[in-house]
N, CA, C and O of each residue as an XYZ file, in Angstrom:
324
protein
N       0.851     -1.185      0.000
C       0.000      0.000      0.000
C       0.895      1.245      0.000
O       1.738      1.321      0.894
N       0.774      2.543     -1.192
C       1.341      3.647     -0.842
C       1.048      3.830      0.262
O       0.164      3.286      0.924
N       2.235      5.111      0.719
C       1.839      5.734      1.686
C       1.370      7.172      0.928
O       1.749      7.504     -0.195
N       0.573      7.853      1.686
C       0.364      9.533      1.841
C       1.593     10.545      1.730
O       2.208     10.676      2.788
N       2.016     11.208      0.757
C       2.994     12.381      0.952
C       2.539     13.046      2.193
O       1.370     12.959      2.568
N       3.437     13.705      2.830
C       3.014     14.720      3.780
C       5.000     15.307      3.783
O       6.042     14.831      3.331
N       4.642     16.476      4.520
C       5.819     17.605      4.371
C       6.622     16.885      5.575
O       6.029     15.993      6.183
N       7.700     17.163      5.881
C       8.007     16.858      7.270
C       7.915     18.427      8.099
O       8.015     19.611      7.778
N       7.711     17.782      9.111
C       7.559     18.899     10.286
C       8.538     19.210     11.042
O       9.593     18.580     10.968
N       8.329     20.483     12.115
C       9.880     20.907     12.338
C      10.242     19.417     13.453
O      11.400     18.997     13.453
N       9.459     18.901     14.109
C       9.312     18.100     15.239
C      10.103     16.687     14.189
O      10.668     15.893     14.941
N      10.223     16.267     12.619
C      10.566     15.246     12.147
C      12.233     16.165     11.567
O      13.137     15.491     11.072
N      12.341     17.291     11.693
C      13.604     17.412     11.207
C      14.813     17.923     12.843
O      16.035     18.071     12.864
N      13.779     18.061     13.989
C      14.494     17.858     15.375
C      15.133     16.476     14.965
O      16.334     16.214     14.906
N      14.224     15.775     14.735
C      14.217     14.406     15.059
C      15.870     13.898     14.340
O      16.990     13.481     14.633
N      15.238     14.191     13.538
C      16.721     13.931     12.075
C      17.893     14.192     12.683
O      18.680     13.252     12.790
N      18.304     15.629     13.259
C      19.361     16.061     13.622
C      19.518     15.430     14.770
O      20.740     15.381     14.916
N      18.981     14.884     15.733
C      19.368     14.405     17.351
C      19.678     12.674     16.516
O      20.632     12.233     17.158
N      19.455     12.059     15.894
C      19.449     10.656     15.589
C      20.596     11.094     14.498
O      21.144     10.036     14.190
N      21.164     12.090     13.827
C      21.728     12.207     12.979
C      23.186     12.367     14.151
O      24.004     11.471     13.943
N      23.475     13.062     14.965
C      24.694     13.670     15.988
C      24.670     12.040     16.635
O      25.777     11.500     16.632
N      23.771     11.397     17.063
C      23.766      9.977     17.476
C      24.429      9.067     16.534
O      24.630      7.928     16.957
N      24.788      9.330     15.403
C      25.382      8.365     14.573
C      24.644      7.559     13.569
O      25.027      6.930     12.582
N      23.426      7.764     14.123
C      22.223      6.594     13.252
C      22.341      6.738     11.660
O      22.195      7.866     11.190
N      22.525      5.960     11.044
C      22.501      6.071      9.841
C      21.102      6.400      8.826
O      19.945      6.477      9.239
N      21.417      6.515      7.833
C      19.968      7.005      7.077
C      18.959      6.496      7.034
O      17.859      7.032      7.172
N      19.272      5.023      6.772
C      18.132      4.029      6.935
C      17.707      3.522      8.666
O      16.900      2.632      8.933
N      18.172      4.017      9.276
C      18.043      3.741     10.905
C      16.773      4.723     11.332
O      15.723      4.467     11.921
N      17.371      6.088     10.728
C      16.356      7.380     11.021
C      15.272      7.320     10.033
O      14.178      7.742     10.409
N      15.382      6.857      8.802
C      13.896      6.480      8.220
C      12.860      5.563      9.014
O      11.672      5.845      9.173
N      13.712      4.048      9.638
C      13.082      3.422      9.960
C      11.969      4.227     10.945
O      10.741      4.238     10.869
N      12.934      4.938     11.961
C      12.388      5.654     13.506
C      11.391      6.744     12.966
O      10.800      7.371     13.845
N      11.116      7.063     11.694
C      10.146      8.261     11.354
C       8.939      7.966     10.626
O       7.930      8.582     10.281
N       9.581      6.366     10.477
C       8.784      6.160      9.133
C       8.144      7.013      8.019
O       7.050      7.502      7.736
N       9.755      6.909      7.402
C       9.578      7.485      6.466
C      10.636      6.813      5.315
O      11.265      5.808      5.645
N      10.812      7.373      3.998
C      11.464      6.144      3.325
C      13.063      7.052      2.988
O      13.232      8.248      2.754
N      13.946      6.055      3.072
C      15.371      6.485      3.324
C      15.853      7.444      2.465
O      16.893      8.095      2.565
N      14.911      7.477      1.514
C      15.009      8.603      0.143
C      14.715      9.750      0.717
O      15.568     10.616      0.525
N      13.430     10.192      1.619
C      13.138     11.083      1.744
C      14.543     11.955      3.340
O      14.930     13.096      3.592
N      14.724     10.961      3.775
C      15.949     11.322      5.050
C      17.499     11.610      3.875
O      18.448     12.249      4.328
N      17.529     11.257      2.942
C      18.666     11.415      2.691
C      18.552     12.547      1.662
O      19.593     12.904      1.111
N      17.358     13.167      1.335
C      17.166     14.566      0.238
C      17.041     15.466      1.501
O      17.468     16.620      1.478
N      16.402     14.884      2.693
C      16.500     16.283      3.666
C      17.677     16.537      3.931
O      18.091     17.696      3.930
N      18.578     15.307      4.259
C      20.267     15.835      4.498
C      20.738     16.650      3.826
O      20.892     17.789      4.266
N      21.097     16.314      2.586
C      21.579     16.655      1.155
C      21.123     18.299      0.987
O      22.012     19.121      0.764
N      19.837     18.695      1.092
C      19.295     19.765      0.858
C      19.941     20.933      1.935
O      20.568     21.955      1.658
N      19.539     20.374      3.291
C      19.906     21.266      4.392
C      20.933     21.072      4.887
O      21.298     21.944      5.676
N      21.658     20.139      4.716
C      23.374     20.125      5.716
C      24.051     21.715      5.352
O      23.797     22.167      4.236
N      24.736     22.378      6.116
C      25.476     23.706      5.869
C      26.787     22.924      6.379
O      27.059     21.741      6.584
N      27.708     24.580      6.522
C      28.709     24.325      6.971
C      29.536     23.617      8.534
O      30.645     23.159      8.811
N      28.055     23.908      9.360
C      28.215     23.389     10.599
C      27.293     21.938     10.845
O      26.876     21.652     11.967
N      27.073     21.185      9.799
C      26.272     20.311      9.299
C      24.548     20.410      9.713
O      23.855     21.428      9.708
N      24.217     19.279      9.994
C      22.318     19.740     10.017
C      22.032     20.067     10.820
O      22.501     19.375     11.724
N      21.306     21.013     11.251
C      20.732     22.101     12.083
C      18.964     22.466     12.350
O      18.453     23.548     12.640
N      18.645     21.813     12.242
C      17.124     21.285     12.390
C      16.511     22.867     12.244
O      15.718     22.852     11.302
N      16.574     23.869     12.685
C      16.173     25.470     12.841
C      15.919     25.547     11.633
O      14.854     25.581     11.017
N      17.602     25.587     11.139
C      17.961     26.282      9.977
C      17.199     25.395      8.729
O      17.028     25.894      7.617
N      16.912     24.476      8.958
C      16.526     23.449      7.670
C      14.960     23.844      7.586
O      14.480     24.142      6.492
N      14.118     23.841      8.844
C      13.036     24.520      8.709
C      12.859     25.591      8.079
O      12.126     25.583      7.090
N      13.545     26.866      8.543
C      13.522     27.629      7.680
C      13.795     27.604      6.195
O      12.921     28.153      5.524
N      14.761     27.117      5.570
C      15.275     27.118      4.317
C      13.929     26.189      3.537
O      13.510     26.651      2.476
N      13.456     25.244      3.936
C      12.331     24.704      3.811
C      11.274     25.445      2.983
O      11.159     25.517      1.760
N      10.199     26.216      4.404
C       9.686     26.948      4.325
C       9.776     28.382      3.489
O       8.889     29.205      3.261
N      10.716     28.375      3.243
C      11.560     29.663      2.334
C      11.367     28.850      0.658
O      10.903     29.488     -0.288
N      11.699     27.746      0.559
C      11.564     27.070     -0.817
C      10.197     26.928     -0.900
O       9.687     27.333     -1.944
N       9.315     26.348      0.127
C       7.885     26.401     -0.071
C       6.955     27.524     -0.626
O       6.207     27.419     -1.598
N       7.065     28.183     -0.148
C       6.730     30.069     -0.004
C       7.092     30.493     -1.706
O       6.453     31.109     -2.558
N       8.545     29.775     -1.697
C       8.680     30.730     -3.523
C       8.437     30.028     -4.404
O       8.632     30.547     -5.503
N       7.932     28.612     -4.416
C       7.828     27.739     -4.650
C       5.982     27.658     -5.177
O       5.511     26.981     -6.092
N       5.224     28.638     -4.189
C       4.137     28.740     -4.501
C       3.661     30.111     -4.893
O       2.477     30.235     -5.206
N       4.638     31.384     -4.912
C       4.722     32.362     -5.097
C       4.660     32.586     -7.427
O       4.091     33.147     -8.363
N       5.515     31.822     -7.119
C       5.990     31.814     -8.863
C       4.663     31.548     -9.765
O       3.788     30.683     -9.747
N       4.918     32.677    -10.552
C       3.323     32.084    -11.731
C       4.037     30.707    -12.256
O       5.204     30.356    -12.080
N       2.801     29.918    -13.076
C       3.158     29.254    -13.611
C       2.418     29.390    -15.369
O       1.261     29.696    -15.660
N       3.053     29.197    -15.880
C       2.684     29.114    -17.183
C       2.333     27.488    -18.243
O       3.047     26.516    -18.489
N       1.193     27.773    -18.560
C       1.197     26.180    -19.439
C       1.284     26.601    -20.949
O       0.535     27.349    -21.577
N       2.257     26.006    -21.308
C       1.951     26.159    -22.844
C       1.566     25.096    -23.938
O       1.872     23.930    -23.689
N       1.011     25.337    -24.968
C      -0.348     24.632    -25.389
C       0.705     23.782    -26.991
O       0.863     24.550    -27.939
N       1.260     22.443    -27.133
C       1.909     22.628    -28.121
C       1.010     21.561    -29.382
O       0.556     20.420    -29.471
N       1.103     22.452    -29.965
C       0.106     21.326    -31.018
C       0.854     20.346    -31.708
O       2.055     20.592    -31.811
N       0.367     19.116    -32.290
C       0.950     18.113    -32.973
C       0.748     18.087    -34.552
O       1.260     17.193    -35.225
């Protein structure tokens, strides 16, 4: 059975960073969120900085991609065959 998309929350990217400083590996912290190891390893990837993941900061940057993300027109264009 799929599962449901849903966003992660700031409470699943705490989560990330305290199991992430613990050592747990990617598929360890998917298991504990249930969620799928793809989605723990695009949150890394996306938000790690220079002082690595930072649960705050990832929220924000998040929410900042969301925001412009729904801000932007979109355009369809119509192509005939």
């Amino acid at each position: 059975m799929a599962r449901k998309y849903r966003h992660l929350s700031q409470d699943d990217r705490r989560d990330i960073g305290t199991l992430k400083r613990s050592k747990c590996s990617i598929r360890g912290i998917a298991r504990q969120l249930e969620r799928a190891p793809s989605t723990i390893s695009r949150e890394l990837r996306r938000n790690c900085g220079g002082n690595g993941y930072r649960y705050k900061q990832a929220n924000e940057m998040a929410l900042k991609r969301r925001s412009l993300a729904s801000s932007r027109t979109r355009r369809m264009e119509l192509v005939l065959g």
